[in-house]
N, C-alpha and C positions, 0 to 999 in steps of 0.2 A: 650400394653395398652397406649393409649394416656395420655399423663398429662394435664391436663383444669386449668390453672391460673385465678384467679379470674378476673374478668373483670368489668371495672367502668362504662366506656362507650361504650364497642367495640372497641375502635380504643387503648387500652390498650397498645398491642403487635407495633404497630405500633409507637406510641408514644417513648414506650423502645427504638424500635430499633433504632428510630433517639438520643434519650437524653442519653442514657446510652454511646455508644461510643465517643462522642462529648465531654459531662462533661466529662469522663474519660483521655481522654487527655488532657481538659484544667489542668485537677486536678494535673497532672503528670510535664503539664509542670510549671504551676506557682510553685508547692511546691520544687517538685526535678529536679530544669531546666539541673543541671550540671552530676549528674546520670542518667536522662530519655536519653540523645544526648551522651553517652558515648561511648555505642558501640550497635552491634544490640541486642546483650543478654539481656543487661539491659532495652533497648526497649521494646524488646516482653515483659518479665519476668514484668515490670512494668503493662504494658496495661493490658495483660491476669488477671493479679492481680486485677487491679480496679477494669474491667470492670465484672468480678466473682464477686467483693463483691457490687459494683453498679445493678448488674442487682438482686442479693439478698436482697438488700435493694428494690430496685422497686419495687419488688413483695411483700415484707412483707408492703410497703407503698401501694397496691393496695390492698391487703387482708382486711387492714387498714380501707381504705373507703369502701372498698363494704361492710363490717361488718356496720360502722356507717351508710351507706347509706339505711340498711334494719332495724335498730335499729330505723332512724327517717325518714321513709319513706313523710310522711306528706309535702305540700308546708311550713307551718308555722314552722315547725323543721329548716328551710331551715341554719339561722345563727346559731341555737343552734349545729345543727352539724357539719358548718362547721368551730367551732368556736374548737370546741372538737376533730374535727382532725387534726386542725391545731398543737394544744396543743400536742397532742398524737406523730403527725410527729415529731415535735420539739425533742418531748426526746428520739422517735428513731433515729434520727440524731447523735445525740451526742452519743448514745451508738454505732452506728455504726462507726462515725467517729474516737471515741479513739480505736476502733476494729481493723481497719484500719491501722492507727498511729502504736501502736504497732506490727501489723503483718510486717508491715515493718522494725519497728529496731530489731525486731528477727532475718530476714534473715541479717545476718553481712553484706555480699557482697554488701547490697543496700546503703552500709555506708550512713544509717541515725539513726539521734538520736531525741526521743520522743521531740518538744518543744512547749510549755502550748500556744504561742503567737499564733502561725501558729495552733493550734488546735482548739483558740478561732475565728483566719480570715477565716479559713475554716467552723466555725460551723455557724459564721454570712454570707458567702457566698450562705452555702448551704442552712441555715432556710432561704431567701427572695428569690432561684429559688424555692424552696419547695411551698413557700406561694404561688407562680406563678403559678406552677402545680396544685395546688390544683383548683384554680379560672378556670386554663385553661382548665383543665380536666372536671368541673362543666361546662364550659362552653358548652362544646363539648357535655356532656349528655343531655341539656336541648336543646341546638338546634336538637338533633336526637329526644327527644321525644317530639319535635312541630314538627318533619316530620312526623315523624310516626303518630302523632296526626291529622294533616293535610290528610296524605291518609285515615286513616280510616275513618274522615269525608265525603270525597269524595265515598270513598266505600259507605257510610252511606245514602251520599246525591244519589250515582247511584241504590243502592239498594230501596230506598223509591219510587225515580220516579219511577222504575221498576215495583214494586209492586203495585202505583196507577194504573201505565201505564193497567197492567193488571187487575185491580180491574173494571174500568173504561172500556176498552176493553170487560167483560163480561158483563156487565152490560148497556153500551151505547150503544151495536153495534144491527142491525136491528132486532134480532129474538126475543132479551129480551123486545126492545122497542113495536114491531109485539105485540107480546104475551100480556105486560102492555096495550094494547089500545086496544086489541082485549077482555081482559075481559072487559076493559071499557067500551066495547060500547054494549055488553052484560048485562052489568048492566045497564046500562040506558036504555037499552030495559025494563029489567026486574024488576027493583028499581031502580030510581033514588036518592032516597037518598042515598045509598047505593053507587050508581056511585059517588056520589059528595064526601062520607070518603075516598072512592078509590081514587080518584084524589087529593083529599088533601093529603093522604098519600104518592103518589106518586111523589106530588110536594115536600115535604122531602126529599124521597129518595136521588132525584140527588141534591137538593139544598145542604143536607151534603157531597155528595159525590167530588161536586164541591167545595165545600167549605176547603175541607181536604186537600186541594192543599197548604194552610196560613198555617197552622199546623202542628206540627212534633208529637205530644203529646193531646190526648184531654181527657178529667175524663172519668171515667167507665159507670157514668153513662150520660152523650152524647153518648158513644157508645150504650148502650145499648136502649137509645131512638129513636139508626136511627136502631136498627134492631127490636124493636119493627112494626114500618113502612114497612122495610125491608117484614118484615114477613106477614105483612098484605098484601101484594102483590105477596108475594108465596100461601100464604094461597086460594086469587082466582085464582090461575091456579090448585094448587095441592090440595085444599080442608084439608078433613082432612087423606089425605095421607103423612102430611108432619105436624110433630107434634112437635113445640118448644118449650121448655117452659127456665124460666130464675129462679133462684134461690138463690140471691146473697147478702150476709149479706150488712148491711146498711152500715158501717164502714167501705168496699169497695167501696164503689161507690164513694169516692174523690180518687182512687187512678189513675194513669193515665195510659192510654194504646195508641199505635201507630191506629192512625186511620182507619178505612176498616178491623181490624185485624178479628175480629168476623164475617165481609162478604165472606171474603176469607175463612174460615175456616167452615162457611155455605154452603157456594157455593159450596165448595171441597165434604162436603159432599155427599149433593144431587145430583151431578154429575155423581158420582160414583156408587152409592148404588138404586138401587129400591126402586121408591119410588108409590106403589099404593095402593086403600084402604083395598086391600087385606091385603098387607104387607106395612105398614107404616112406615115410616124412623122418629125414635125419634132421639131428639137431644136435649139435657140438659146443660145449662149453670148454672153451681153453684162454690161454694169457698173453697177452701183446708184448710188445716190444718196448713200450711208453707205459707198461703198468696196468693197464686196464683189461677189463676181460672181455671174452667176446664171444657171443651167441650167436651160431650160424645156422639155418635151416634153408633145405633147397626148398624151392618154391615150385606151387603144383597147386594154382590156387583152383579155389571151387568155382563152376559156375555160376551158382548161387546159391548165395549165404548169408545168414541175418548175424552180422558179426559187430554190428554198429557198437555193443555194449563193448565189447572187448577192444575193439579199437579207441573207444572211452579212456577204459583202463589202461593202454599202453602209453593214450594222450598224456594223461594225470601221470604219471610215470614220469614221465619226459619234462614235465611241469614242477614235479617233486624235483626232481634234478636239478633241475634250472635254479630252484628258488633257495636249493642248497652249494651253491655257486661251482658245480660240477656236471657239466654237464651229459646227455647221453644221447650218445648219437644213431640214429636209425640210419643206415645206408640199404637205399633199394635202389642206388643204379643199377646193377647188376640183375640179369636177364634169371639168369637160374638158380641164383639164391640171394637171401639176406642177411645184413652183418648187423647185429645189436652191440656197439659199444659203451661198455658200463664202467665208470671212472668206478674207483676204491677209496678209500678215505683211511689216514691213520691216524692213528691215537692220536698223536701229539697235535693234527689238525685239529680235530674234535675239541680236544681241553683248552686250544687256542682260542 
């Protein structure tokens, strides 16, 4: 069985291994310069000593802050804790230090005798490299977690282009555009009024679509007005073989969602699943119970179908999610339909 030391920043073990032998022999040489250099016994016998009760102390001063460190997790905790493990060090210091002190004038042969002066220049040497560790060691955590903060930005920022990239790919390339102009021009055979809502609605489409490029975040209910649009452009290909409906308390609709999310989650559907007036692909957007929305279409999937790209997109979706620490949940137990659950996000999370 391994033994796991608490760890402040990662670089815990690392840090020991250089300060713990280092301080230990300065400690050996300023206090007991004429027994440390006496002979090799009293060498080892010293160092082995410290450096047992130094790497003990380490570890109970690492225990130390990862305890306050989850106690005041918070940026604004920042000097309350680090004000309260400074305190806390301090008087483990000293109870380690007289620990020390006297294990040595037990052992007679190290002929030393306890004195109060060298306990008090040892306790002020060790509380100001204490204070050092403490700042150096914060130091070290907060640059690892703006790296760490920094990749998963990057994740963040490669997974959204990703997801436009393909959002935009199903939607701008020649067969969607084919399809959008071929009912068009069908309705303007057939009603021209009707061609002119088509077209207006279509001019929507890609203007939000192009638009979601400025945006990381847009309210529920912008989404829900470009798939309104959306919809009105599946509706003349697919009629009413392709049945949406939206369902979504009012009190939602400031909350905010990653752009294209409900197209890609559309699209994925219909992709997949038979959609004719035979058998019609419902798909239901409404609000949970726990805040999140939720996208339901029965299942009626195709025999076969080259949907790999789309399943891409719903991937990156799910990816987006994750790396925006909300995550979204695909449920396909269920035999005759499927549930998309999609967390919301609110301002004040955002600006946090």
């Amino acid at each position: 069985m391994k033994l796991k030391l608490p760890q402040y920043n990662g670089k815990d073990n690392l840090v020991m291994a250089i300060v713990v032998p280092a301080f230990s022999f300065l400690f050996n040489i300023i206090n007991f310069p004429q027994q440390y250099f006496s002979d090799v016994i009293h060498f080892v016998s010293f160092t082995l000593l410290s450096v047992f009760y130094f790497c003990i102390y380490f570890i109970i001063c690492g225990g130390i802050a990862v305890f306050f460190k989850k106690a005041f997790p918070q940026e604004k905790d920042l000097f309350k804790r680090l004000l309260i493990t400074i305190v806390i060090f301090l008087l483990t210091t000293s109870l380690f230090l007289y620990g020390i002190l006297q294990t040595y004038e037990m052992i007679d042969w190290f002929k030393y005798r306890y004195n109060e002066h060298i306990f008090l220049w040892n306790y002020f040497g060790l509380g100001i490299i204490n204070i050092f560790l403490i700042f150096f060691m914060e130091g070290i955590r907060r640059y690892n977690d703006w790296k760490e903060n920094m990749q998963e930005t990057e994740k963040l920022d490669a997974a959204y282009r990703q997801s436009r990239l393909n959002a935009l790919k199903s939607q701008v390339n020649p067969h969607f555009l084919f399809n959008s102009l071929n009912s068009l021009s069908s309705l303007i055979q057939e009603d021209e009024e009707k061609a002119e809502v088509f077209l207006n609605e279509m001019s929507k489409v890609y203007r939000y679509m192009l638009r979601t490029d400025e945006e990381t975040l847009v309210t529920l209910e912008t989404e829900l007005k470009f798939v309104k649009s959306y919809q009105h452009l599946l509706n003349a290909r697919y009629g009413d073989a392709l049945r949406l409906h939206a369902d979504v308390s009012e009190r939602q609709l400031t909350g905010l969602i990653a752009p294209l999310t409900l197209q890609v989650i559309i699209e994925n559907s219909f992709t997949q699943n038979i959609v004719s007036r035979n058998a019609p692909l419902y798909i239901t957007i409404t609000s949970s119970n726990n805040g999140h929305l939720l996208v339901q279409n029965n299942v009626q999937l195709k025999s076969v179908t080259d949907v790999l790209d789309f399943e891409a997109g719903l991937d990156n979706l799910v990816k987006k999610y994750e790396l925006m620490g909300a995550p979204l949940k695909v449920d396909d137990t269920q035999k005759d339909f499927r549930t998309i659950s999609v967390p919301l996000f609110e301002k004040e999370e955002v600006e946090v």
